[in-house]
N, C-alpha and C positions, 0 to 999 in steps of 0.2 A: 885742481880737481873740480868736477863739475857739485852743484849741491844741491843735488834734486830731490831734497824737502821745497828752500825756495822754489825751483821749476815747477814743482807741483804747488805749491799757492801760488804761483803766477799762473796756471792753467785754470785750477779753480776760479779764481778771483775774474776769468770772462764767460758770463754766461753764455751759455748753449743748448737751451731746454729744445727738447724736441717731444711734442708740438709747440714752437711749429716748426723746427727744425732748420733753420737758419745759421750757419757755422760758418759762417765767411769771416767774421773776429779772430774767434781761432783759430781757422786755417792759417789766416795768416801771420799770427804767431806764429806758430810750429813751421809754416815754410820759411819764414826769418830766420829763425832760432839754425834753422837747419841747414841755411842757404850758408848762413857766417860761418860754417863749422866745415862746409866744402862740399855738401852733398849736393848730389844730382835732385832739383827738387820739382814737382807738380802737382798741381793744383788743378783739382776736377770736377767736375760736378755734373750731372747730365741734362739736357734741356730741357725735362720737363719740370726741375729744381731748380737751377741755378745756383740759390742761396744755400745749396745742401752740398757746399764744396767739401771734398776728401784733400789729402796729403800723403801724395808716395812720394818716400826721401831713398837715396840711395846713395851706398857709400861702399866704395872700393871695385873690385872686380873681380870674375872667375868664380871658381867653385871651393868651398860652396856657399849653397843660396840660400841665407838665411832672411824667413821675413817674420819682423817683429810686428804684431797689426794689436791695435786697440781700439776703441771707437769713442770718436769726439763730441758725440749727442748726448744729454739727460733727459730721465724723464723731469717733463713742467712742474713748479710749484703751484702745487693746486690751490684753491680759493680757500684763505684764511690759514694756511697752511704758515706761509712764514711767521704766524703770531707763535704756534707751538714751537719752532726753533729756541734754547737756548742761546744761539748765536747770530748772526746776520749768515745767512746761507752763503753770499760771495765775499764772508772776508777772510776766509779759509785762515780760521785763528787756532793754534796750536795751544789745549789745555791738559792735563795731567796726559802728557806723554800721546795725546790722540787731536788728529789732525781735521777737523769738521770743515763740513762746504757739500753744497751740491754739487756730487760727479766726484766727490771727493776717493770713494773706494771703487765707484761703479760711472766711469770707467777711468779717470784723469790717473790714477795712482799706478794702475798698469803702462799707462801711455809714457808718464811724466820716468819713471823706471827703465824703460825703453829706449827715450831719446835719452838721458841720462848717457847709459852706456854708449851711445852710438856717439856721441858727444864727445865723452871721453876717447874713444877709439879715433876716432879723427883730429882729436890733438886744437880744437878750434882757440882761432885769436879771442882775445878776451870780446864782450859782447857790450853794446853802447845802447840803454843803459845795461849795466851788468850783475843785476843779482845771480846770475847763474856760475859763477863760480870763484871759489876760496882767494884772500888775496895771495896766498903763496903757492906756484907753480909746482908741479914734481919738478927732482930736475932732471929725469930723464924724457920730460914731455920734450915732442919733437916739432919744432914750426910748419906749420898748416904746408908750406911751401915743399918741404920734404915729400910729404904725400901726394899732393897735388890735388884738383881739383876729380881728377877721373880716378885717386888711390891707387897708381899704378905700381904701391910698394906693400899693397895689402893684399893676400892669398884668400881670398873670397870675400863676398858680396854682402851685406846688410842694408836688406829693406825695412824701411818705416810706412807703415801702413795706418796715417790716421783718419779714421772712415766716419763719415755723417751714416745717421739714419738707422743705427743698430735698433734704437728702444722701439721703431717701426716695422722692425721686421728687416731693414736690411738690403730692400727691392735695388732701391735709389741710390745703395750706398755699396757695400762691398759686394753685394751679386752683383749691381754694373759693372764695377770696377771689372772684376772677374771676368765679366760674359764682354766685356766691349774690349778685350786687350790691354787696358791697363797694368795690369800687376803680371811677373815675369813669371816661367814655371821654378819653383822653389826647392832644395833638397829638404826642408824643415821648417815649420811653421810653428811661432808659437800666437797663439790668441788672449791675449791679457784679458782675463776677469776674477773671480773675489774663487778660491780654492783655499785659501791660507797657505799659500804657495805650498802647496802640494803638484803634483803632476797628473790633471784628468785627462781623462782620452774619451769620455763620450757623455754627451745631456742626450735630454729629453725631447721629441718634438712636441709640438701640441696643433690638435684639430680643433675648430672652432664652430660649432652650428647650432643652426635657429629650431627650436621643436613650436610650431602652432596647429593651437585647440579653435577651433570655430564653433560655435551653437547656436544656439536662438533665442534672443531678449526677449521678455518680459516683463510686463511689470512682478515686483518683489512677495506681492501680497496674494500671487496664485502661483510659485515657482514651478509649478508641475506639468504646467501649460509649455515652458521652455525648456531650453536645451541647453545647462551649465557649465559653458567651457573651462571654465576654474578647475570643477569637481572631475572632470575629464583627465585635466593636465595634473592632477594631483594622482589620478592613476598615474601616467607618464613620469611623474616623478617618481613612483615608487619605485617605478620597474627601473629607472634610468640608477638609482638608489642600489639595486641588487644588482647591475651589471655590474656597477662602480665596485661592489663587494667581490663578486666575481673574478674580474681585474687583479684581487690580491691574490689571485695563486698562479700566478705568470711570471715572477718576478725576472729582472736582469741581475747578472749575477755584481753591477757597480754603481747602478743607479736606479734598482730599487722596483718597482711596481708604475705599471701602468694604471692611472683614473679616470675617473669622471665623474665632474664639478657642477652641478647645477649652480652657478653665480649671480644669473640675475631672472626673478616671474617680474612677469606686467599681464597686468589682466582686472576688465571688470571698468567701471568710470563711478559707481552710484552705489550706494548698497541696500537703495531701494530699486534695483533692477535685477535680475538673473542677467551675467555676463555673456556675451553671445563670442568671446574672444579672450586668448589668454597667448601669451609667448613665453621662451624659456630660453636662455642663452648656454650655452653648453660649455665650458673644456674638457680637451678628454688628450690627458696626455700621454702620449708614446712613447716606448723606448725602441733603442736599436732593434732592429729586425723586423718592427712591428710592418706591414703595409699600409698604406694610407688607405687603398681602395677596400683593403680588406676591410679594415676599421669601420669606414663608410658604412658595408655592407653590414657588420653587424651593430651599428645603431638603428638604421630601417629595419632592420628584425627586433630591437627592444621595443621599438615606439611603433613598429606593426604588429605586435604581439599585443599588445594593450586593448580591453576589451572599453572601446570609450562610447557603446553606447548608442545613442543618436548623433551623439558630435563628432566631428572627422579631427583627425590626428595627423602632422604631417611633418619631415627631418626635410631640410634643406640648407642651404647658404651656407656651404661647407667654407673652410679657410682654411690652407693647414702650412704647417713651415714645419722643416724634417728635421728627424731627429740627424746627432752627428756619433759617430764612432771610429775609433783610430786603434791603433796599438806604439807602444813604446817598446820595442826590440831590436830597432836600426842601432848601428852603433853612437849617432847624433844624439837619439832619444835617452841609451846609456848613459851618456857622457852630462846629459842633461841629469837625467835620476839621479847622477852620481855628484853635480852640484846641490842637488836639492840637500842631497841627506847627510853631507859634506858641513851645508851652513846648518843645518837640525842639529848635527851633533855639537856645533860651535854655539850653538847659542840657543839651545830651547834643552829645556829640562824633560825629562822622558814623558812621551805621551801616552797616553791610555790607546787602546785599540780604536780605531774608526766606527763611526755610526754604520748598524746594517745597511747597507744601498749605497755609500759613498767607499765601499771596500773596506778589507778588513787583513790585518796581517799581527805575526807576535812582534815585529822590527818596530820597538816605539820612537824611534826615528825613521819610521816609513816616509819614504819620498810620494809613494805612486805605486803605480795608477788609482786613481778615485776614480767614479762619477759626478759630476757637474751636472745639478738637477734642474736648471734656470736654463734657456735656451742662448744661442752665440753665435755669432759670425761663422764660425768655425764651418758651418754646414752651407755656405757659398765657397767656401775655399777647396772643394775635395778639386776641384777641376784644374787649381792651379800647384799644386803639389807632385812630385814625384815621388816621395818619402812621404813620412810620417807626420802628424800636425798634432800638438797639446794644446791644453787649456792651462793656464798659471796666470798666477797674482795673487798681492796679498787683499787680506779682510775675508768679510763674509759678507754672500748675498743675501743676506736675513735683515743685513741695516744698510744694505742698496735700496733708493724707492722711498726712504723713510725718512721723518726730521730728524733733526739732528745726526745725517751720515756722516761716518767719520772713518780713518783710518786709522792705526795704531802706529804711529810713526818708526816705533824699533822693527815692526813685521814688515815695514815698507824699505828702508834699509835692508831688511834681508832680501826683499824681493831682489832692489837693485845688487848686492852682493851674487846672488845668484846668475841673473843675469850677466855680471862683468866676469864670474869665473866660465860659464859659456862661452861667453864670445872671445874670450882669450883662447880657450881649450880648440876653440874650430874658425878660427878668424886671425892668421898670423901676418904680422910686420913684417 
C-alpha cells in the first residue's frame, strides 16, 4: 500500500513558494512518481513561464472522467517569518499527531491524498528510492503489467491535475491549462483545498480596486490655504465603511455575506505639509450571483456620492477573479456525500451544527454541501466539466498562509479514505 503521510513529507519537503513561482522540482517529482505507477503523464507550462510547470497524469480509460486537481504553488515565506516557525518550514516533521511544513494543508495534503489513491489504483512497481510504499504488498495487488500502460482493464479515467500558479490567481496555471486544451472534458471534478473534508460547491470571488483622493499641498502652518486629500478619503472611507455594512443584508444562503475591506491608506509624506494625495486599496468580495460589472457600478456610486470638497475622488484599477458555484445531486456527487458521511460516522464523534455561511443541517455527520469562503481553481474549471465539480480536503484555511501550517494527520488519513472509497465506487477493475 501506498503511505501517503510519507508522500506528503516528500512533497512538502521541495519548496515551491509562489512568488516567484517556479515549480519545475516538483513537477517533476509528481511526473516521476506518476510516470512509475503507469500513467499517461505531462508536463506544461506556458511560454510566458516556463518555470511555472503544471502536471496532468492519467490513468485508465473511458467513462468516467474523473479529475483530481490540487495546486502545486505556496504562498512565500515572508521576511523574518521562518524565525516565528516552531519548526524548519521544509522538514515537514510530524509532532502530537499534526504534520507542519509550508503547503503542508494548503495545498500539498489534498494533492499528496490524490496521487496516493491514484497510485494505489494502478497497482505501481515499487519506486527507487521508495518511501512511498509499506514493505508488505496486499496480496491481491496486481502487477503494473496486467493493467498496462493505457489501463485498458480499468472502466474509467482518472486525471491528476497538479497546477502551478493557484496563490496568483490561476491565469498561468489551471485557466491555461483549461483555455489551451490541455485538460479533457470531465464527468466530475474534485478541487483539493482545506473544508475539513466536508463537501463545498461554491467560494467567494473577490474584486480588487484603487480609491484616490487628490488636493493641494501646503505648507502645515496655514492648512486652510490647501486641499487635504487625507480628510477627503477619510470621508471615502466612511461611506466605503456603510456599504461594507450594507453588504450584510445580502447574504448566500452557504457562504455567508458579501464585503468590503479597506486593507491598505497611503497618503501624506510630511506632517508639516497638508497632503495633496492619499490611495486606498479595496477588497470587496462576492458571492455567487453577484455581477462583477454590477458591483463596479455600485462602488462609483459610494465614492461619487462622497461629498470631498475641493479635492477630487476617483474608483479605478479594478481586478476581479469569480466567484465559483456547483451543486451536488448527480449521482457522482451522491456517491461522493455518501463517502464523506460514511468515514464521519467511522471516525469522528458527533458534530455540532456548521457555522452560519459554511451551511447548516441537524445530520452531525453532515457531509455537505458547505461554502468554501477563500477563493479556488474551481472557478477556471466550469469550462472543462460536463457534471458537477466540489471543493474537498482536509484542514482549515484559517492555518493556510500562516507559520507553523500544519495538517492533522488522522483528518488526512480520512481525507485519503475518502477518496479510495470514491474511486473504487466509480473506477472498476
Amino acid at each position: 500500500m501506498i503511505d501517503a503521510v510519507v508522500l506528503l513529507q516528500e512533497l512538502v519537503k521541495i519548496p515551491s513558494p509562489n512568488l516567484p513561482g517556479d515549480t519545475r522540482a516538483i513537477a517533476a517529482y509528481i511526473a516521476e512518481v506518476m510516470r512509475e505507477a503507469g500513467c499517461m503523464v505531462k508536463m506544461l507550462a506556458p511560454e510566458q513561464k516556463p518555470e511555472a510547470q503544471s502536471v496532468v497524469a492519467t490513468f485508465g480509460q473511458g467513462a468516467p472522467v474523473i479529475m483530481l486537481h490540487a495546486h502545486i504553488d505556496t504562498v512565500p515565506i515572508a521576511v523574518n517569518e521562518a524565525q516565528r516557525w516552531s519548526v524548519d518550514p521544509y522538514a515537514a516533521v510530524i509532532q502530537e499527531g499534526k504534520l507542519y511544513g509550508k503547503g503542508s494543508v494548503d495545498d500539498k495534503a489534498p494533492l499528496a491524498a490524490m496521487m496516493a489513491v491514484i497510485l494505489e489504483k494502478a497497482h505501481p512497481l515499487p519506486l527507487t528510492p521508495s518511501p512511498l510504499r509499506s514493505e508488505r504488498e496486499p496480496e491481491n495487488a496486481k502487477p503494473l503489467s496486467q493493467h498496462g500502460n493505457e489501463g485498458e482493464q480499468i472502466e474509467g479515467t482518472l486525471v491528476l491535475v497538479a497546477a502551478a500558479e493557484e496563490e496568483t490567481g490561476g491565469v498561468l496555471g489551471t485557466k491555461w491549462l483549461a483555455e489551451n486544451g490541455h485538460l479533457p472534458m470531465c464527468d466530475f471534478i474534485v478541487v483539493g483545498e482545506q473544508t475539513h473534508n466536508h463537501v463545498a460547491t461554491a467560494h467567494k470571488g473577490v474584486m480588487r480596486a484603487t480609491v484616490r483622493a487628490t488636493g493641494r499641498s501646503v505648507h502645515a502652518t496655514n492648512p486652510d490655504r490647501g486641499v487635504n486629500a487625507i480628510t477627503a478619503m477619510a470621508k471615502a472611507v466612511l461611506a466605503l465603511d456603510a456599504y461594507h455594512k450594507e453588504l450584510a443584508t445580502r447574504p448566500h444562503p452557504i457562504v455567508g455575506v458579501p464585503t468590503c475591506n479597506v486593507g491598505v491608506i497611503q497618503g501624506g509624506s510630511t506632517a508639516n505639509a497638508v497632503p495633496d494625495s492619499c490611495v486606498v486599496y479595496l477588497d470587496r468580495r462576492m458571492v455567487p450571483g453577484e455581477n462583477p460589472a454590477v458591483v463596479q457600478d455600485e462602488m462609483r456610486a459610494v465614492i461619487d456620492g462622497v461629498d470631498a470638497g475641493e479635492a477630487t475622488l476617483s474608483i479605478g484599477e479594478f481586478q476581479t477573479s469569480n466567484w465559483f458555484e456547483s451543486t451536488a445531486v448527480s449521482a457522482l456527487a451522491q456517491t461522493f456525500l455518501g463517502c464523506v458521511e460514511g468515514e464521519f460516522r467511522k471516525t469522528l464523534a458527533p458534530q455540532p451544527p456548521l457555522p452560519h455561511g459554511e451551511g447548516e443541517s441537524e445530520n452531525p455527520y453532515y457531509p455537505g454541501p458547505i461554502g468554501y469562503l477563500p477563493g479556488s481553481d474551481a472557478k477556471h474549471l466550469t469550462g472543462v466539466t460536463r457534471g458537477e465539480m466540489i471543493i474537498f480536503g482536509p484542514g482549515s484555511y484559517e492555518v493556510a498562509h500562516a507559520f507553523d501550517e500544519y495538517v492533522d494527520v488522522k483528518e488526512f488519513a480520512s481525507t485519503v479514505n475518502i477518496l479510495r472509497a470514491f474511486v473504487e465506487h466509480t473506477i472498476r477493475d
